[in-house]
C-alpha positions as CSV (number, residue, x, y, z in Angstrom):
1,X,140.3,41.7,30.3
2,X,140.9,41.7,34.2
3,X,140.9,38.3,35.6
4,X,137.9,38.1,38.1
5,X,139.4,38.2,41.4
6,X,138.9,36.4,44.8
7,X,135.8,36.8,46.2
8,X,135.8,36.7,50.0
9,X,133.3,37.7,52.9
10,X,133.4,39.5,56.7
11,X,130.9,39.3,58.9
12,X,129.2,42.4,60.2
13,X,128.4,43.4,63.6
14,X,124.7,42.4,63.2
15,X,125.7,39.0,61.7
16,X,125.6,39.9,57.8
17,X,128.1,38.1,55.7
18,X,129.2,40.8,53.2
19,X,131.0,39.6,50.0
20,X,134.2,42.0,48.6
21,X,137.3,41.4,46.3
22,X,140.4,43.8,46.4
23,X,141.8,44.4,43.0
24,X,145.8,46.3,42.4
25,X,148.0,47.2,44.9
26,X,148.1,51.0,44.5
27,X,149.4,53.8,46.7
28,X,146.2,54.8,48.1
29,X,142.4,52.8,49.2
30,X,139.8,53.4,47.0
31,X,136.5,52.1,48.5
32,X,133.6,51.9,45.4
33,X,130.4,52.0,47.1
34,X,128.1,50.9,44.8
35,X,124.4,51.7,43.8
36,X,121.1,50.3,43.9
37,X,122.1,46.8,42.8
38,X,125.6,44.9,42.0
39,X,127.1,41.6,41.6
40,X,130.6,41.5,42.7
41,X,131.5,38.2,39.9
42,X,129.0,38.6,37.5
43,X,130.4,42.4,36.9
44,X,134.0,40.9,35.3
45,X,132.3,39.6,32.7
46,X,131.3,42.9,30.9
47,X,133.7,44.3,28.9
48,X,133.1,47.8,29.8
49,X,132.7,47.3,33.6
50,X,136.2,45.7,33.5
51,X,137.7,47.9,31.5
52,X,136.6,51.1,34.3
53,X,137.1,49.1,37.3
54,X,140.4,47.9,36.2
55,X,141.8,51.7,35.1
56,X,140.4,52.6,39.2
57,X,142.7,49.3,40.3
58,X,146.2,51.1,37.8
59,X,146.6,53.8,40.9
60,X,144.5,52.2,44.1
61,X,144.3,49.3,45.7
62,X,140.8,49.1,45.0
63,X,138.0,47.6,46.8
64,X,134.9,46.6,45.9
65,X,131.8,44.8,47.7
66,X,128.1,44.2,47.2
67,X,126.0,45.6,50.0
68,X,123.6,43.6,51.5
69,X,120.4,42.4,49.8
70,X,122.3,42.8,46.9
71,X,124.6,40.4,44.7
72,X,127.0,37.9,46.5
73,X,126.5,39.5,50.0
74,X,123.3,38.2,52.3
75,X,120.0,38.3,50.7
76,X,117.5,37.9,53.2
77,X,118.1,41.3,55.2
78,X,114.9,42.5,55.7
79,X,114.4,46.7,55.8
80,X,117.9,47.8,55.9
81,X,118.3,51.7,56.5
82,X,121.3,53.3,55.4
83,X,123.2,53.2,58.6
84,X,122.9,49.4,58.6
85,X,124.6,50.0,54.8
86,X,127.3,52.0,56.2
87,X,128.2,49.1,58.4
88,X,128.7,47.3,55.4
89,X,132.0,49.6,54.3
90,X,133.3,50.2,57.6
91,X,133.0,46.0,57.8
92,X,134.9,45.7,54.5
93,X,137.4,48.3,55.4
94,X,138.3,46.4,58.7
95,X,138.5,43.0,56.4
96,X,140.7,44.3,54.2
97,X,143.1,46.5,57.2
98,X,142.1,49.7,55.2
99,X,142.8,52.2,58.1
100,X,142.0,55.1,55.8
101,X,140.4,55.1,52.0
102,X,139.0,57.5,49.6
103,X,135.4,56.7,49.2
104,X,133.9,56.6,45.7
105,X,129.9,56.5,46.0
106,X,128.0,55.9,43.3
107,X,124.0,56.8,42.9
108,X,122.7,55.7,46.5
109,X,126.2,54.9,47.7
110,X,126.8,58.3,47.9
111,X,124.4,58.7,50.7
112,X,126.0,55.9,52.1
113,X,129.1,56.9,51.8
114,X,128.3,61.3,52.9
115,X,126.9,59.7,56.3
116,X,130.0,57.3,56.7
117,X,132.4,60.4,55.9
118,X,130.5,62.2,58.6
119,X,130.3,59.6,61.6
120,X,133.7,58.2,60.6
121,X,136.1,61.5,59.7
122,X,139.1,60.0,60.4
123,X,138.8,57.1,57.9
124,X,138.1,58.9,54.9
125,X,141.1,60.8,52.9
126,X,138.7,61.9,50.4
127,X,135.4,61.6,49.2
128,X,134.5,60.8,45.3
129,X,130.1,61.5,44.4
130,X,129.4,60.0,41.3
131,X,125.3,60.5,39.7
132,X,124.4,61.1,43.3
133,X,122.2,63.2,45.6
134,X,121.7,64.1,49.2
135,X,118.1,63.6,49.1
136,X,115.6,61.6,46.7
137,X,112.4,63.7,46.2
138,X,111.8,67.4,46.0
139,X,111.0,70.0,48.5
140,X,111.1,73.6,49.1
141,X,114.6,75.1,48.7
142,X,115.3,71.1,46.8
143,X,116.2,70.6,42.9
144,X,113.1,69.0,41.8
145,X,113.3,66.1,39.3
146,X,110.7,63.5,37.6
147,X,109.8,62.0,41.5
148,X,107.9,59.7,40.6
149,X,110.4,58.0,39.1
150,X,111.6,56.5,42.5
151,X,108.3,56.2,44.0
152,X,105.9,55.0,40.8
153,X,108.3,54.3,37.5
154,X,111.2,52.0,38.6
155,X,109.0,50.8,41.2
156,X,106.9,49.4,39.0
157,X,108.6,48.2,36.4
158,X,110.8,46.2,39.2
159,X,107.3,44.7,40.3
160,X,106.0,44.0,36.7
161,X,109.4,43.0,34.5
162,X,112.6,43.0,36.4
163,X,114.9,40.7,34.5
164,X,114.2,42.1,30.9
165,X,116.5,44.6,31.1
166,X,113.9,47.1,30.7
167,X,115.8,49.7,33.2
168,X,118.0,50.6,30.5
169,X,115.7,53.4,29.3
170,X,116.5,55.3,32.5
171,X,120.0,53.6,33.1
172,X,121.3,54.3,29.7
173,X,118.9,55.6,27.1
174,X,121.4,55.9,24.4
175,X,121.2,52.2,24.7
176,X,117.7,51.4,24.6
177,X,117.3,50.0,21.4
178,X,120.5,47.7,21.3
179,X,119.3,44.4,21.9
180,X,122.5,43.3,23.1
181,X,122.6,45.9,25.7
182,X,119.3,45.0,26.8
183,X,120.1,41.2,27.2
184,X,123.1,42.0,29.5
185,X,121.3,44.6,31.6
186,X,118.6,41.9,32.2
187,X,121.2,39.5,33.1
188,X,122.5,42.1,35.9
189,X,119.1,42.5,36.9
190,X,118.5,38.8,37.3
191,X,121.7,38.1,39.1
192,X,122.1,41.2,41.2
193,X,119.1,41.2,43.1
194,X,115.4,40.1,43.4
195,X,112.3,42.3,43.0
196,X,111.3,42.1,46.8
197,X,114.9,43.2,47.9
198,X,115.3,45.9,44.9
199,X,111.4,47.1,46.2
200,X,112.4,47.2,49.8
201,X,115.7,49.6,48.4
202,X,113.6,51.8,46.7
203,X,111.0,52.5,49.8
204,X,114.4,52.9,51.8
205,X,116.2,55.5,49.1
206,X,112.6,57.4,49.2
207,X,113.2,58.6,52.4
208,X,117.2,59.8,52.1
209,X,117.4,63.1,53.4
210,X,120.8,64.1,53.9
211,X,120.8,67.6,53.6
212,X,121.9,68.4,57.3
213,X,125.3,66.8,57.1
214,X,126.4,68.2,54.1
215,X,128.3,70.5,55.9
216,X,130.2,67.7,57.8
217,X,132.6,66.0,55.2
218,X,136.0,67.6,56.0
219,X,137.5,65.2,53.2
220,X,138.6,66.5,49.7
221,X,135.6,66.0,47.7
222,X,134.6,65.6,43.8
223,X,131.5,65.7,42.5
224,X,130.9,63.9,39.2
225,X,127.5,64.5,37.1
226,X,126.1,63.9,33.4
227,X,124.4,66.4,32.0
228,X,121.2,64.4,30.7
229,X,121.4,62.0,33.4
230,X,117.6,61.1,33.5
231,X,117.7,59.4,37.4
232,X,119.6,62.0,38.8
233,X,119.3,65.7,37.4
234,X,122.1,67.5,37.2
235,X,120.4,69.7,39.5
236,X,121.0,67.4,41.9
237,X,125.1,67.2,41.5
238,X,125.2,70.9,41.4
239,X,124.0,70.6,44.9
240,X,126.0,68.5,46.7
241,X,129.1,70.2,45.1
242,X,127.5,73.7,46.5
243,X,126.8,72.5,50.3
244,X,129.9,70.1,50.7
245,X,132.4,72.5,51.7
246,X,135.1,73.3,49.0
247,X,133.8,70.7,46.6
248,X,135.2,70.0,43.2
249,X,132.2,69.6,41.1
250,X,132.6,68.1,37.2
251,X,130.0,68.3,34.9
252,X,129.9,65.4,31.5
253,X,128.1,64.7,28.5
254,X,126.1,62.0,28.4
255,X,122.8,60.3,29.8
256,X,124.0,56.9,31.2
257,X,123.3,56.9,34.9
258,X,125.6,53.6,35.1
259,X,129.3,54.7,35.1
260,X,130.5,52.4,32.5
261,X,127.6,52.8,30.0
262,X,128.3,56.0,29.3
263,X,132.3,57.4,28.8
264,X,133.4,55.3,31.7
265,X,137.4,56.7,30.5
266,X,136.9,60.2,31.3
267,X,135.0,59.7,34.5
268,X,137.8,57.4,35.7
269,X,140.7,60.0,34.5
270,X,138.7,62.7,36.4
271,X,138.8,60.1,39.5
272,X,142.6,59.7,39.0
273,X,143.9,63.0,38.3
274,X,141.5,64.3,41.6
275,X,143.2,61.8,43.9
276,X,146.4,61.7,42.1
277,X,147.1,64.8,40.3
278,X,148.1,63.1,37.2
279,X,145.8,62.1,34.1
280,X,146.8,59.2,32.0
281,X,145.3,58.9,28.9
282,X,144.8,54.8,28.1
283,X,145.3,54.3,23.9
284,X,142.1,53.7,22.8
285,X,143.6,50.1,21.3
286,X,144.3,49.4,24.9
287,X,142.2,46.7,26.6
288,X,141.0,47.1,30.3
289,X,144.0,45.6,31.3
290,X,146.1,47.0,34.1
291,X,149.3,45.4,33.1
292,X,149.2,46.7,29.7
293,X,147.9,50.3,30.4
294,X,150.9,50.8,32.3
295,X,152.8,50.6,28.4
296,X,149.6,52.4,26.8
297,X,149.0,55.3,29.4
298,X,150.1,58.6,28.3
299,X,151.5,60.4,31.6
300,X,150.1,64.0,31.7
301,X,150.8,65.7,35.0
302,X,148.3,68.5,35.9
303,X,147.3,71.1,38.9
304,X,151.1,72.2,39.4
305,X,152.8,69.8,38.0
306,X,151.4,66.6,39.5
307,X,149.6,67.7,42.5
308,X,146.2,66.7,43.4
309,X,143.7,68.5,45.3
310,X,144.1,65.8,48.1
311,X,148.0,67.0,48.8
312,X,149.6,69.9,50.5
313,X,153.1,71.5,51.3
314,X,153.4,69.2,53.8
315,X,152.7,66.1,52.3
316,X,149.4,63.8,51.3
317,X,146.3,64.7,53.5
């Protein structure tokens, strides 16, 4: 298991104190921009969350925060709207003297991180969309979806029995009926943010519409989807990879809308072989530790003979 690392803060423009950690020190920034809740400390402890974010760490210097309202980060916000949020990476980014970083958003952090690709071109080198959408409800011309989910279900289950660990049945149904699995997704819940802040979020995410600057990313981008993903149809990732101009798009098994829950392995060797062109295949006796995947890893070089989509003939983009 990965050693929790360092947990530091940097201070916003608007005052917000934003907690991140940096983890490996790979070729190539990797900003994780995460979803509707995490908690930067609390995440180490989970076998299967250190084992993905560790493999992301094996060829990045990865780095990782909790946006604000959420986790270690300020608490007491108020109404933040997504371009407060995207203050949030371009803060941690400065912190850690990223001058450029591939961007992997996951769920509402690829929102976050479409309109930071767009107002901030030149610090992106590409662009990763994991379970994610450019705009939360349906509408003409718009991939519809269970909507109420956002704007009845989760809502009020956060009001009524946030801590239970009752959002695995829409998180990770496979899971639903593993106590265990239900004990540490109410422990997330509990530590990664409070129902007020996790209802102010979901009013915010409601009114995503991103549609218009779809066009704009220039970056290399991958889109990654599960097939039976029940918060964010399929439908959905199918779009962004056809209005994001020239847009990888991978389609997985599984319903886990949380990256790790479901095969957290292949979604990270799809993230490494996009921004690496190489796919290393970790033993399945290897832990989800960096030092010892290096022995483990099975080098496979792919798309001509270890180039990724982000280089060309005259070198890394």
């Amino acid at each position: 298991m990965q050693e929790r690392p360092r947990t530091r803060y940097a201070k916003t423009a608007d005052g917000v104190h934003i907690a991140y950690q940096v983890v490996g020190d790979g070729p190539r920034d990797l900003v994780f921009v995460p979803g509707l809740v995490s908690h930067l400390d609390f995440m180490w402890q989970d076998r299967r969350a250190n084992r993905f974010f560790s493999r992301l760490a094996e060829f990045s210097r990865l780095i990782l925060f909790d946006k604000r309202g959420t986790g270690l980060s300020d608490r007491d916000v108020g109404s933040a709207t997504l371009e407060d949020r995207i203050e949030d990476v371009r803060t941690v980014m400065e912190a850690t003297s990223s001058e450029k970083a591939a961007l992997l958003g996951y769920s509402e952090g690829g929102p976050m991180s479409i309109l930071f690709a767009a107002t901030h071109p030149d610090r992106i080198t590409a662009l990763v969309l994991a379970e994610s959408f450019a705009k939360a409800h349906a509408s003409p011309g718009y991939p519809e979806s269970n909507d109420s989910f956002v704007t009845k279900d989760l809502a009020r289950l956060v009001d009524e029995d946030w801590g239970s660990g009752a959002s695995l049945k829409y998180f990770a149904p496979a899971l639903v009926d593993h106590p265990k699995a239900r004990e540490a997704v109410g422990a997330w819940e509990r530590m990664a943010g409070s129902p007020s802040a996790l209802l102010a979020t979901l009013k915010m995410i409601g009114e995503i519409d991103l549609r218009p600057l779809l066009p704009s990313p220039q970056a290399p981008t991958l889109i990654l989807q599960r097939r039976d993903d029940r918060i964010n149809p399929r439908a959905r990732g199918r779009y962004l990879a056809d209005h994001i101009p020239n847009a990888h798009y991978v389609e997985q098994e599984g319903d886990a809308h949380i990256l790790w829950l479901g095969d957290g392995d292949a979604m990270v060797s799809e993230i490494e072989e996009f921004l690496t062109g190489v796919r290393r295949a970790p033993s399945p006796t290897c832990p989800g530790n960096p030092a010892l995947q290096r022995h483990c890893g099975i080098n496979r070089p792919r798309r001509g003979a270890g180039r990724s989509p982000m280089e060309s003939s005259s070198g890394r983009l």
